[in-house]
ROGU-54790 format. One line per field, with one value per residue (C-alpha): residue number from 1; residue in three letters; x, y, z. Coordinates in Angstrom, 2 decimals. Layout:
BEGIN
num c(NUM:...) $
residu c(Ala:...) $
X c(X:...) $
Y c(Y:...) $
Z c(Z:...) $
// end
This chain:
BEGIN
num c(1:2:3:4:5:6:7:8:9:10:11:12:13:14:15:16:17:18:19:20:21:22:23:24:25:26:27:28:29:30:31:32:33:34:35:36:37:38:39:40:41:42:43:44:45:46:47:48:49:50:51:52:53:54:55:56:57:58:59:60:61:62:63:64:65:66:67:68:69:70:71:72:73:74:75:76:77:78:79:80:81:82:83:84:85:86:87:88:89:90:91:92:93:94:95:96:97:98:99:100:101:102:103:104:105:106:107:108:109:110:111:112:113:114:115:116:117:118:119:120:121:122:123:124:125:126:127:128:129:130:131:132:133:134:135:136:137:138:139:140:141:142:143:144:145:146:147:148:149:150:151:152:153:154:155:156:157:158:159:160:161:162:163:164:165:166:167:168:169:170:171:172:173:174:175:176:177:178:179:180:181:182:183:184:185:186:187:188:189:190:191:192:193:194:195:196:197:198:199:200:201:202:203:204:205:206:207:208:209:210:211:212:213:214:215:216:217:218:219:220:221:222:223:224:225:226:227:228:229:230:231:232:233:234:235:236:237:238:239:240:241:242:243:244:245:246:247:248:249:250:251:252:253:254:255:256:257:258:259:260:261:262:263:264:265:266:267:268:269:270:271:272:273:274:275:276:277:278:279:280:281:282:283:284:285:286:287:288:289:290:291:292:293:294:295:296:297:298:299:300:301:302:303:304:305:306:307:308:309:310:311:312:313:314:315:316:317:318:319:320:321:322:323:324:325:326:327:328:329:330:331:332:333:334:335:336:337:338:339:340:341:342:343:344:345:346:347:348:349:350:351:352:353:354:355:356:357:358:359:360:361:362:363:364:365:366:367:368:369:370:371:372:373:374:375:376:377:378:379:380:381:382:383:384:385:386:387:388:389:390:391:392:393:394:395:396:397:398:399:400:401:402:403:404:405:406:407:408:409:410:411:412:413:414:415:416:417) $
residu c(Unk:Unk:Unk:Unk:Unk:Unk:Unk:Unk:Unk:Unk:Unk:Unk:Unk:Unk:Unk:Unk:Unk:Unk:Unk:Unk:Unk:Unk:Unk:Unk:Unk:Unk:Unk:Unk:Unk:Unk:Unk:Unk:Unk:Unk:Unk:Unk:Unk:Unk:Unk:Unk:Unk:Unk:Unk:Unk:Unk:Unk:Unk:Unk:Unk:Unk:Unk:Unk:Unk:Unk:Unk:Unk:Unk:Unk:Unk:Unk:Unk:Unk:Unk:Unk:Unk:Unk:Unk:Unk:Unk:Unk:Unk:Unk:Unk:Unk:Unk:Unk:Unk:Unk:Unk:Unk:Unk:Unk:Unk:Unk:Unk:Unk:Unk:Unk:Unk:Unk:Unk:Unk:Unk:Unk:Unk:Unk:Unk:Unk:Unk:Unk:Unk:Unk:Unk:Unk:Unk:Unk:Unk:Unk:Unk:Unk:Unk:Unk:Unk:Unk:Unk:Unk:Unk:Unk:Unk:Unk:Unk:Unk:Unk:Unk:Unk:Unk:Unk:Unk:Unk:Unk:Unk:Unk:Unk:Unk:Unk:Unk:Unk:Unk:Unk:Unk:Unk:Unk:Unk:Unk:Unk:Unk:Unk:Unk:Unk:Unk:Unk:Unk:Unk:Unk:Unk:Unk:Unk:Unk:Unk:Unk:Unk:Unk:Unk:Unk:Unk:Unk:Unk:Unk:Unk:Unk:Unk:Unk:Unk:Unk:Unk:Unk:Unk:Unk:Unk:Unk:Unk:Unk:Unk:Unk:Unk:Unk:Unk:Unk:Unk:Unk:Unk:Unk:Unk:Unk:Unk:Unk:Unk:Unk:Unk:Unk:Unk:Unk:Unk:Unk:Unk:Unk:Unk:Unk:Unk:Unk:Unk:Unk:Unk:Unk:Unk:Unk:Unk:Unk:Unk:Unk:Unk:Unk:Unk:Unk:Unk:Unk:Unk:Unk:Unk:Unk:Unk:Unk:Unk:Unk:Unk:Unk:Unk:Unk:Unk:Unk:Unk:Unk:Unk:Unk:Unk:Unk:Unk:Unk:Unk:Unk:Unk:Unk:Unk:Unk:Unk:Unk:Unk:Unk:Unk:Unk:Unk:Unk:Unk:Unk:Unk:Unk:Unk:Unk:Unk:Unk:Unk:Unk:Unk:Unk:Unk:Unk:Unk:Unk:Unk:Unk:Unk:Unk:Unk:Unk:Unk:Unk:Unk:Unk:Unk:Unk:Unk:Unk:Unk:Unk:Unk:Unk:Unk:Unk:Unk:Unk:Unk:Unk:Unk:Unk:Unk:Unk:Unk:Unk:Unk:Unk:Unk:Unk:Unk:Unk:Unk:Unk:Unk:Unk:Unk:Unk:Unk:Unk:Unk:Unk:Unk:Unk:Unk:Unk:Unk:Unk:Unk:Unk:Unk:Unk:Unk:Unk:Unk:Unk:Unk:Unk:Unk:Unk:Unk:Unk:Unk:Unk:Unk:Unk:Unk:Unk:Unk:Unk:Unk:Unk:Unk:Unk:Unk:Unk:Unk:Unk:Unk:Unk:Unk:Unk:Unk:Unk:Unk:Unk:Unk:Unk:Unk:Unk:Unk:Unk:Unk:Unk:Unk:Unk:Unk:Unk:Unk:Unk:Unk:Unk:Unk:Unk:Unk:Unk:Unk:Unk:Unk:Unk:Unk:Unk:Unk:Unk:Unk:Unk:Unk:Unk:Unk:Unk:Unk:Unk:Unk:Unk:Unk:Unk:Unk:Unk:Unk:Unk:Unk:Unk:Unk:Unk:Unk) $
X c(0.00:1.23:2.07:1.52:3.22:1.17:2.35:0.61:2.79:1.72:1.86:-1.83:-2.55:-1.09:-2.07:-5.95:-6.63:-7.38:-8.28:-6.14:-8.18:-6.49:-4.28:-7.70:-9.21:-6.25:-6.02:-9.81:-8.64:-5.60:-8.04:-10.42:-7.55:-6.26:-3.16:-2.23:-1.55:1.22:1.20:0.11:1.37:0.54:4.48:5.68:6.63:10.31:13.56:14.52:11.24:10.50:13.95:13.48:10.48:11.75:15.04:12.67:10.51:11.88:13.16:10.51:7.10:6.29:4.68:5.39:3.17:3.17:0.59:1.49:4.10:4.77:3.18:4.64:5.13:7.98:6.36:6.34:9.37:8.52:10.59:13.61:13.47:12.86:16.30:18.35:17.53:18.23:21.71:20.85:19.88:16.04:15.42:12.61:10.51:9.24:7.92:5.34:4.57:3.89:1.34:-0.16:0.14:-1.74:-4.64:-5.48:-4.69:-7.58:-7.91:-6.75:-4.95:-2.64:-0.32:-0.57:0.30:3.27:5.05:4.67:6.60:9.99:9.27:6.18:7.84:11.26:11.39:14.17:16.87:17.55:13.58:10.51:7.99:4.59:1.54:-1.03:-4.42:-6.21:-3.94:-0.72:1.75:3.82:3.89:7.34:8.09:10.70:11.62:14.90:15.29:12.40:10.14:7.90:7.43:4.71:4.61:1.32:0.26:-2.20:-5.12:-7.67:-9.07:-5.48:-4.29:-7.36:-7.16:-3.35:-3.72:-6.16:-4.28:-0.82:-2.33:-5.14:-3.09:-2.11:-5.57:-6.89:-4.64:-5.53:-3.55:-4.42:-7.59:-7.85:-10.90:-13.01:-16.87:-18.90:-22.00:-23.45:-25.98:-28.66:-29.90:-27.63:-25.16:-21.26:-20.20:-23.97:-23.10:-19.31:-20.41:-23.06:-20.32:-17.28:-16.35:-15.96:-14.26:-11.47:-10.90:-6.74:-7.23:-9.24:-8.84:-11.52:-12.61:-15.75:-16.81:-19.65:-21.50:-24.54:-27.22:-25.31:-21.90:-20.23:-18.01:-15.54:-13.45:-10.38:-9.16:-9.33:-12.16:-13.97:-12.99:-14.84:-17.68:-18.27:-17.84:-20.35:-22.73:-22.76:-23.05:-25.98:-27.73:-26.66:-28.84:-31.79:-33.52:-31.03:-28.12:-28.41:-29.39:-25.56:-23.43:-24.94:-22.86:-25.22:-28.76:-29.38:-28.04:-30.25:-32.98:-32.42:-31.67:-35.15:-37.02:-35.45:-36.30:-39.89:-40.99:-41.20:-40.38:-40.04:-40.70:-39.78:-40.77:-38.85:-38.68:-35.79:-33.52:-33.91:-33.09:-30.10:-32.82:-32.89:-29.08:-28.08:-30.23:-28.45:-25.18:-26.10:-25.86:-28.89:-31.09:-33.58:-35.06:-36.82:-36.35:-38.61:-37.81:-38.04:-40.39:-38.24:-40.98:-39.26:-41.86:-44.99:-46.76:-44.68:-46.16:-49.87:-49.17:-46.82:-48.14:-51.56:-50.99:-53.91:-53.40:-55.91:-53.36:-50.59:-52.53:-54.04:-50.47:-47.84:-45.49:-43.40:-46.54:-47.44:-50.26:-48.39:-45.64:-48.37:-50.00:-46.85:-46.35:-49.59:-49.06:-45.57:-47.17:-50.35:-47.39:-45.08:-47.57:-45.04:-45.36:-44.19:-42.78:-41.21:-41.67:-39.14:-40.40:-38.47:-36.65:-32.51:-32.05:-30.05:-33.13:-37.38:-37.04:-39.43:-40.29:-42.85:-40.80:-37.56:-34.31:-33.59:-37.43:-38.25:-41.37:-41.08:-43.85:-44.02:-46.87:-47.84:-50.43:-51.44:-54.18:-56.54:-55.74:-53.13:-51.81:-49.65:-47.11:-45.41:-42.91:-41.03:-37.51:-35.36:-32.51:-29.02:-26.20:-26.33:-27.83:-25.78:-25.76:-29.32:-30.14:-27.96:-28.71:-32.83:-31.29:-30.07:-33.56:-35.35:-33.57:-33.42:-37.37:-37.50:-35.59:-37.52:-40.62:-39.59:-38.75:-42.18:-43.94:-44.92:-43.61:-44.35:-47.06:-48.72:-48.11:-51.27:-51.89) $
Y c(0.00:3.28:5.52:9.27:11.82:15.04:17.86:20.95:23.90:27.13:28.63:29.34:25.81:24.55:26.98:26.83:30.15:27.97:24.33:22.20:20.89:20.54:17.16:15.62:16.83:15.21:11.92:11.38:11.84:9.30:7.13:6.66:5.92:3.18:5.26:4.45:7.32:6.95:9.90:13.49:16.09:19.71:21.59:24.81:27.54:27.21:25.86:23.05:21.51:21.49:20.02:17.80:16.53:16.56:14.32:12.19:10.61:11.77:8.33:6.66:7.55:8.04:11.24:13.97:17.02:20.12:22.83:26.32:28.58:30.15:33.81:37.21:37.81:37.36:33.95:31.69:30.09:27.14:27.75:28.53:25.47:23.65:25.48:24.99:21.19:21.12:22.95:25.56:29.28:30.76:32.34:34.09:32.43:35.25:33.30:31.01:34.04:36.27:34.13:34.44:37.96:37.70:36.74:39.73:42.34:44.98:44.04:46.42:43.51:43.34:46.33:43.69:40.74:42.37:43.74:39.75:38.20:38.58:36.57:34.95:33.86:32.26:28.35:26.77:26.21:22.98:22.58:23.38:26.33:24.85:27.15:28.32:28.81:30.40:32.71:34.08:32.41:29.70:26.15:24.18:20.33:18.45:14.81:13.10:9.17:8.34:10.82:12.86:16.44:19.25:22.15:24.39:27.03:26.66:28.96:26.32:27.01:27.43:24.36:22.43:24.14:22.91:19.33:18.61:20.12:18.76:14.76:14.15:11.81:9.92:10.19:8.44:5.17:2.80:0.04:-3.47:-4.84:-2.82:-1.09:0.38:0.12:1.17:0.29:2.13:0.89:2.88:2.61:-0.35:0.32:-0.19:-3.11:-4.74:-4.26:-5.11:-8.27:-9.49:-9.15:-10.61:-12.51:-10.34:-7.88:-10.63:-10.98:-10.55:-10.26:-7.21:-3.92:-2.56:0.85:0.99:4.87:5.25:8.63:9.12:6.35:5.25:2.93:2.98:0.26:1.02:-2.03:-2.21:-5.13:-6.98:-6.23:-9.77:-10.07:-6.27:-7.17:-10.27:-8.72:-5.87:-8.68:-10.22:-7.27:-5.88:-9.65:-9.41:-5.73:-6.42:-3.49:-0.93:-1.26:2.00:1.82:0.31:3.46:5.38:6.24:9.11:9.20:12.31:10.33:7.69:10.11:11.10:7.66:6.49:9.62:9.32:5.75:6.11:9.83:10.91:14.81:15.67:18.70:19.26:21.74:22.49:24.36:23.51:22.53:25.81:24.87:22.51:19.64:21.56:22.15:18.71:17.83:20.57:20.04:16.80:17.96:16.81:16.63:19.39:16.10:14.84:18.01:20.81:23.11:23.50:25.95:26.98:27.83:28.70:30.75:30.09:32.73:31.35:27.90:29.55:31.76:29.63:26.18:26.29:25.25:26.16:28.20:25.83:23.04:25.00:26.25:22.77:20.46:23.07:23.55:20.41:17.72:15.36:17.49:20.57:18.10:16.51:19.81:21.13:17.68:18.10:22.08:21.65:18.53:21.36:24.27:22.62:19.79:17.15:13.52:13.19:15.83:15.31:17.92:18.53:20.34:20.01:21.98:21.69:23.62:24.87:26.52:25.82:22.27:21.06:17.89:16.68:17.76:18.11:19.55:16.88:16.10:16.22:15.63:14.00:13.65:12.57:13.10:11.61:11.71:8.45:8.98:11.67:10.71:12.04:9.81:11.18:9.14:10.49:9.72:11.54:11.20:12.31:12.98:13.36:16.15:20.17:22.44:21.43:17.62:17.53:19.68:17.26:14.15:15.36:16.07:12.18:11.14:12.48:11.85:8.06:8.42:9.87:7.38:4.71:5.94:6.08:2.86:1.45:4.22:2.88:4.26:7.70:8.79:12.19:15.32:17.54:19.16) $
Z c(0.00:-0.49:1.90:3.31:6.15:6.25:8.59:9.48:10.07:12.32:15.67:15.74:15.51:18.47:20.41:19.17:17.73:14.19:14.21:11.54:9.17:5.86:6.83:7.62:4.15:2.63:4.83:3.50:0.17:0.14:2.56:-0.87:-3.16:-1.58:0.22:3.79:5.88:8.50:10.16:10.36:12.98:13.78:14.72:15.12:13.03:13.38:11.46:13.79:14.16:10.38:9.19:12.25:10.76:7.06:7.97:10.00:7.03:3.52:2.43:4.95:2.75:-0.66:-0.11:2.66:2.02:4.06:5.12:6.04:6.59:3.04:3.81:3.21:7.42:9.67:10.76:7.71:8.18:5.81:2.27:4.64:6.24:2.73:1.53:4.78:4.33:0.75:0.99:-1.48:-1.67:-2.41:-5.55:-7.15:-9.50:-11.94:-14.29:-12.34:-10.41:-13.32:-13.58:-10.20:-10.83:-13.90:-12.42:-10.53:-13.61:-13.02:-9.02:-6.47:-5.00:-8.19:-6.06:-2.97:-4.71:-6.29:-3.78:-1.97:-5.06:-3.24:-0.51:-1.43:-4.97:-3.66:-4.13:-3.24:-6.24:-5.92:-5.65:-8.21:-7.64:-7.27:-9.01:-6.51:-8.23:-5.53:-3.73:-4.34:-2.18:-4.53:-3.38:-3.56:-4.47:-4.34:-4.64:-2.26:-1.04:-3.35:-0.89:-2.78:-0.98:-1.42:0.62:0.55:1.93:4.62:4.26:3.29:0.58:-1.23:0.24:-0.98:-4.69:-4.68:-3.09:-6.07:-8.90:-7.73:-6.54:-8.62:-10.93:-7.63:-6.34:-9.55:-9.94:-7.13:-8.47:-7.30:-5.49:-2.22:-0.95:1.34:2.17:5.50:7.15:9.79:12.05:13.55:17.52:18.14:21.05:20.06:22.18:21.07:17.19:17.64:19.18:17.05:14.07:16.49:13.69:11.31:13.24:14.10:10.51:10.37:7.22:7.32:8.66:10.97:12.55:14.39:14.89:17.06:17.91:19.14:18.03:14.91:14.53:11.26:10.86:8.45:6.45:4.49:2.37:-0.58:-2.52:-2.39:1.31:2.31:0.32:1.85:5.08:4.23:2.76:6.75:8.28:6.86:7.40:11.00:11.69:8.76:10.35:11.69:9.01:6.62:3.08:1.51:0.38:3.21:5.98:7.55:8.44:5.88:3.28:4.11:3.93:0.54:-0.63:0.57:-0.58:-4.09:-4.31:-2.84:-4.22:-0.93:0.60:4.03:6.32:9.54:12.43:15.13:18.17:20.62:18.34:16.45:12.45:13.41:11.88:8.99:8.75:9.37:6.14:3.86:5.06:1.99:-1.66:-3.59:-0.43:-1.77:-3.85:-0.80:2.19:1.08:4.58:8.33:10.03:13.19:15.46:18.55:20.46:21.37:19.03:15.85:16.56:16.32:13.78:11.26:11.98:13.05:16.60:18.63:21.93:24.00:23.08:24.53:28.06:28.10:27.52:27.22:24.37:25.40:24.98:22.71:21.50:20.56:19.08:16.77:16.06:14.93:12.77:11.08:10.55:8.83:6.35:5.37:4.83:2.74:1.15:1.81:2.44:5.66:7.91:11.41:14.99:17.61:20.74:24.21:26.99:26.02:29.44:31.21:32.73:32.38:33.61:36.00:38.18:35.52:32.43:33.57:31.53:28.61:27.81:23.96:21.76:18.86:16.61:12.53:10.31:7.08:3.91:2.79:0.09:1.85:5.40:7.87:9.99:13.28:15.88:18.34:21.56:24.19:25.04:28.11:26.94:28.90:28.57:28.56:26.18:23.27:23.20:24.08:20.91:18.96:20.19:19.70:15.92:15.75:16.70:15.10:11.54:12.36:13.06:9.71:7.74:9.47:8.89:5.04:4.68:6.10:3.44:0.06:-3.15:-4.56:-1.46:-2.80:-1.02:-0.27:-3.64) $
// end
C-alpha cells in the first residue's frame, strides 16, 4: 500500500486560535484511493522543528506534504526550512509568479500581490515552484530518497485548490484490489453491534474501525475487494432493520436515498432545536429532492401563527406535549404539502425544567399523507447532557425516526396538492 506523512505547520494551531483541518481533508482523500496514511502532525513555526520533521521521514514515505508557513510575514518560516535542508539558496521564480500575478490584472490587490513576489515567490533552487491557483503564495516540491514532498500554503481554501491540482493523478490510480466500504448501524449500542459481528471484526485479514456517535456505529473495512464485500454482505444480514441503506454512511443520506427511491419529501418543524434539523439535512448535496424546509418555530406565538398550533393546546399540555408536538407535525405537512414531515419540541435547558418535564425532555412527533388521510405518531424522550448535546442528540432522533418511517412508506405517497 502506499504511503503518506502530512504535517501541518503554524503557531496558531497549536495553540488553538485555528483548528487544523487541511491534513484531515487530505487523509480522506488518500483514505479513498487506496493510500495508507502513517502519520500526520501539527508543529511549530520554526527551522529546527521542520527540518526535524523533514530528515525524519523523507526516504521513509512516498509522499510527505506540508501545510502552512509560506506567507509574506515574519512567521512563515517554511521555504527557509525547505532550503536549509536542501543545501541551497532561495530564488525568485518570476515566471510562475507572473502568472499568479496575472490573475489579478484589473484588481486592487494586483499592487498587494506584487510587492509579496519577493518573498512569497522564492522556491528553493535545488527545488521546483509549485503554481497556486487560488492565492498568491507559490507552493514548492521536491523529490529526495524516493520521498515525494509538497509544501502548501495553509489557508484552506489554497491548500485544498493545490492538493487537487498537484495529486489528482495519484488520487486516480488505485492500483491493485484494495478497498473500502462502510455500514453504519442505527440505535444499536457499540459493544452490542461489535459483538453481534465478532467474527468479522477478528478478521486478520481485514482492517476494521468501528466509529460510534450518538445512536449510529459505522463500521468502516479495508481489504481486498472480495474479502470487504463479503464482510459488508454479513453485516448488513446481522442488523436487517437498523443497518443504513448500503453506500450510506449518515442518516441524511439515508434520507435522501429512501425519498429518491420512494418519491417521498419531508418537512420538519422544530422548536428547541432551532433549524439545526434543517441544517443537518443541507449540510447533503442533492437533499432538496426529498427536504422541502423546516419551520423553526421557537416561540410560542410562531407555533400559532406559522403552523396552526392552537393556543388551547398550549394552556391545556404546554409547548413540550405530545399534542403541541403533533400539532406542529400536522401544521408543517399542510405548509409545505409534503409527504411526511417530522416535529421537535423540548426543553434543552439549562433553565425551564421542572419535576414533571424536567431539563432533557423532547417531543417528537411525525406526520404523514397516505391517500386523503393524515396519519400522526409520536414519543417523548429524556434525553441526557447540557444544552448542546441535548439539541444534537434530539437532531439524531429524530432523523433516524424519519428514515424509518420512510422505509415502512410505500412508493411515490402524494403530497397535499
Amino acid at each position: 500500500m502506499r504511503t503518506a506523512t502530512l504535517v501541518a505547520i503554524g503557531d496558531e494551531l497549536l495553540s488553538g486560535i485555528r483548528r487544523e483541518g487541511n491534513c484531515t481533508y487530505l487523509a480522506r482523500l488518500l483514505h479513498d484511493a487506496g493510500w495508507k496514511t502513517l502519520h500526520m502532525e501539527v508543529i511549530p513555526d520554526e527551522l529546527p522543528q521542520i527540518e526535524e520533521v523533514l530528515e525524519r521521514w523523507i526516504g521513509k514515505t512516498d509522499i510527505l506534504v506540508l501545510s502552512g508557513g509560506l506567507g509574506p510575514t515574519h512567521d512563515d518560516k517554511t521555504r527557509f526550512a525547505l532550503a536549509e535542508y536542501l543545501g541551497c539558496s532561495l530564488a525568485v521564480d518570476n515566471a510562475l509568479y507572473d502568472r499568479v500575478s496575472a490573475r489579478y490584472e484589473g484588481s486592487p490587490l494586483r499592487s498587494t500581490v506584487e510587492s509579496s513576489r519577493s518573498i512569497q515567490g522564492l522556491v528553493p533552487m535545488a527545488a521546483e515552484g509549485v503554481y497556486n491557483p487560488a492565492g498568491s503564495a507559490l507552493g514548492i516540491y521536491f523529490e529526495k530518497n524516493g520521498t515525494r514532498v509538497w509544501s502548501f500554503p495553509g489557508v484552506p481554501f489554497e491548500y485544498k485548490a493545490m492538493a487537487i491540482q498537484e495529486l489528482t493523478p495519484l488520487l486516480s490510480s488505485n492500483p491493485g484490489t484494495w478497498t473500502w466500504k462502510s455500514v453504519s448501524i442505527a440505535d444499536v449500542p457499540e459493544s452490542a453491534a461489535a459483538l453481534e459481528v465478532r467474527e468479522v471484526v477478528a478478521d486478520s485479514r481485514l482492517h476494521i474501525s468501528i466509529l460510534p456517535s450518538f445512536g449510529l456505529v459505522e463500521f468502516v473495512i479495508r481489504g481486498e475487494r472480495e474479502l470487504v464485500e463479503s464482510a459488508v454482505r454479513e453485516i448488513h444480514s446481522k442488523f436487517p432493520e437498523n443497518a443504513l441503506p448500503d453506500g450510506c454512511s449518515t442518516l441524511p443520506e439515508a434520507i435522501l436515498a429512501v425519498g429518491r427511491e420512494k418519491g417521498l419529501t419531508l418537512s420538519c418543524a422544530e422548536s428547541c432545536t432551532g433549524g439545526a434539523l434543517g441544517a443537518s439535512l443541507t449540510d447533503l448535496p442533492g437533499i432538496s429532492d426529498v427536504f422541502m424546509g423546516s419551520a423553526v418555530v421557537y416561540n410560542n406565538e410562531a407555533k400559532i401563527e406559522l403552523l396552526g398550533v392552537e393556543q388551547s393546546v398550549l394552556e391545556a399540555h404546554g409547548a413540550v406535549s405530545k399534542e403541541c408536538a403533533e400539532s406542529m407535525a400536522k401544521g408543517a405537512l399542510q405548509l409545505y404539502g409534503t409527504s411526511l414531515s417530522i416535529a421537535v419540541t423540548g426543553i434543552a435547558g439549562p433553565g425551564g425544567g421542572s419535576a414533571e418535564k424536567p431539563v432533557g425532555t423532547v417531543w417528537f412527533a411525525i406526520a404523514s399523507q397516505v391517500g386523503n388521510k393524515t396519519e400522526c405518531t409520536s414519543f417523548m424522550r429524556r434525553l441526557s447532557g447540557e444544552r448542546s448535546p441535548v439539541r444534537e442528540r434530539a437532531v439524531r432522533v429524530a432523523l433516524s425516526s424519519v428514515w424509518r418511517k420512510m422505509e415502512e412508506m410505500s412508493s411515490h405517497t402524494p403530497g397535499f396538492p
